[in-house]
N, C-alpha and C positions, 0 to 999 in steps of 0.2 A: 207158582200160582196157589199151591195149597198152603204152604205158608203164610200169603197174604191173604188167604181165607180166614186161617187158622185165629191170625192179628186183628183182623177185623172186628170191633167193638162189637158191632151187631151179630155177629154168629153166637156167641154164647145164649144171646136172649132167645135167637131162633132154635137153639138148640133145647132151650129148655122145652120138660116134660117129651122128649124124644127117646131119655134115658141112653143119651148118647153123651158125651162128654168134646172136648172141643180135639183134644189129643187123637181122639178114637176118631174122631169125624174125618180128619187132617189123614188119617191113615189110609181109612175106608177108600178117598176118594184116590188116592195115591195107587192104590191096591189094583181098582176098577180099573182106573185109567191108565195104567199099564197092560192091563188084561184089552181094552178097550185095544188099545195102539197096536199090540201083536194080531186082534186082527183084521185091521187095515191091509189090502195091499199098496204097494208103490203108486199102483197106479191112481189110485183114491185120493193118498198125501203128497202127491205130486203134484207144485205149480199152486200148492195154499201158501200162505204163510203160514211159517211154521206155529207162533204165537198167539194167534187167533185162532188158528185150530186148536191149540190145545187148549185153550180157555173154554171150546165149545167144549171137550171132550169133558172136563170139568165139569160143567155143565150135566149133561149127560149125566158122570158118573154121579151125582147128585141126585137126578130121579132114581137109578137103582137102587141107590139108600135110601133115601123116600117110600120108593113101593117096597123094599125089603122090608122097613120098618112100619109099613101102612100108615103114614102120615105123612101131613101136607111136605111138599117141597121145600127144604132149607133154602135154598140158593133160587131166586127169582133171575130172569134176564137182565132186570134194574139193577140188582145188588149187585151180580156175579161181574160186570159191565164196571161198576164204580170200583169196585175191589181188584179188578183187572188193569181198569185201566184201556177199558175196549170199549165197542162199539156194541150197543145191542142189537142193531140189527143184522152185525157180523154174524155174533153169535145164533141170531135166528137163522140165518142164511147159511151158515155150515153145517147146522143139525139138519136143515129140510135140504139141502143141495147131494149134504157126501155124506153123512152119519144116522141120520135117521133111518133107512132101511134097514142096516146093518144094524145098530141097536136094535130094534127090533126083533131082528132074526136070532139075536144072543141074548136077549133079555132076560130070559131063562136061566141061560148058563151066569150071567155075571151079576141076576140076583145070589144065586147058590154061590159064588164065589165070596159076597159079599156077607152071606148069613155064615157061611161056614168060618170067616174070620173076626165077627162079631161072636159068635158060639166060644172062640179060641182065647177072644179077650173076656169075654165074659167068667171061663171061667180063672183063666187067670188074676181078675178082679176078684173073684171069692177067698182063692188062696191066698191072695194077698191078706184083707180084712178079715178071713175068717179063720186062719188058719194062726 
């Protein structure tokens, strides 16, 4: 799913001025959304599709970049829906059903996941050009 983000014509535009790159974006959400799934219990991922869950979690890990980075949302339920391949009112319906509390409740932790691995590229971005 992040890959087909990553392809997507329109992300580059939306990325502009985010000081995000489309590579780094592709990562970010990869990063979250793993942190996001470990934690889920069984009982929460059990009896979704599996597919449509994680486009929601996508989703998701998209606002944490967003608010990590204090600017608007890259990924709309319109776009993320057409780049998916899903339904947007799935993906509405699995953030207010099974994930929205639990975001929530970690939102904290998986902005700091997310600033801490932006920190990591960033500065390896300097050494790169700078060095």
């Amino acid at each position: 799913i992040a890959s087909n983000i990553r392809e997507s014509p329109e992300i580059p535009k939306r990325l502009k001025g985010k000081n995000l790159i489309v590579e780094e974006y592709e990562m970010l959400l990869i990063v979250i959304s793993k942190k996001f799934l470990n934690l889920l219990s069984r009982k929460v991922r059990g009896g979704v599709q599996p597919y449509p869950f994680a486009v929601s979690i996508i989703y998701l890990a998209d606002r944490v970049v967003s608010r990590t980075i204090q600017k608007k949302p890259i990924l709309t339920q319109h776009i993320l829906a057409n780049i998916a391949d899903s339904a947007e009112f799935t993906i509405r319906d699995h953030v207010y059903r099974f994930l929205g509390d639990l975001y929530h409740k970690h939102e904290a932790e998986l902005m700091e996941l997310c600033q801490t691995h932006m920190n990591k590229k960033s500065q390896n971005r300097e050494k790169y050009f700078y060095n």
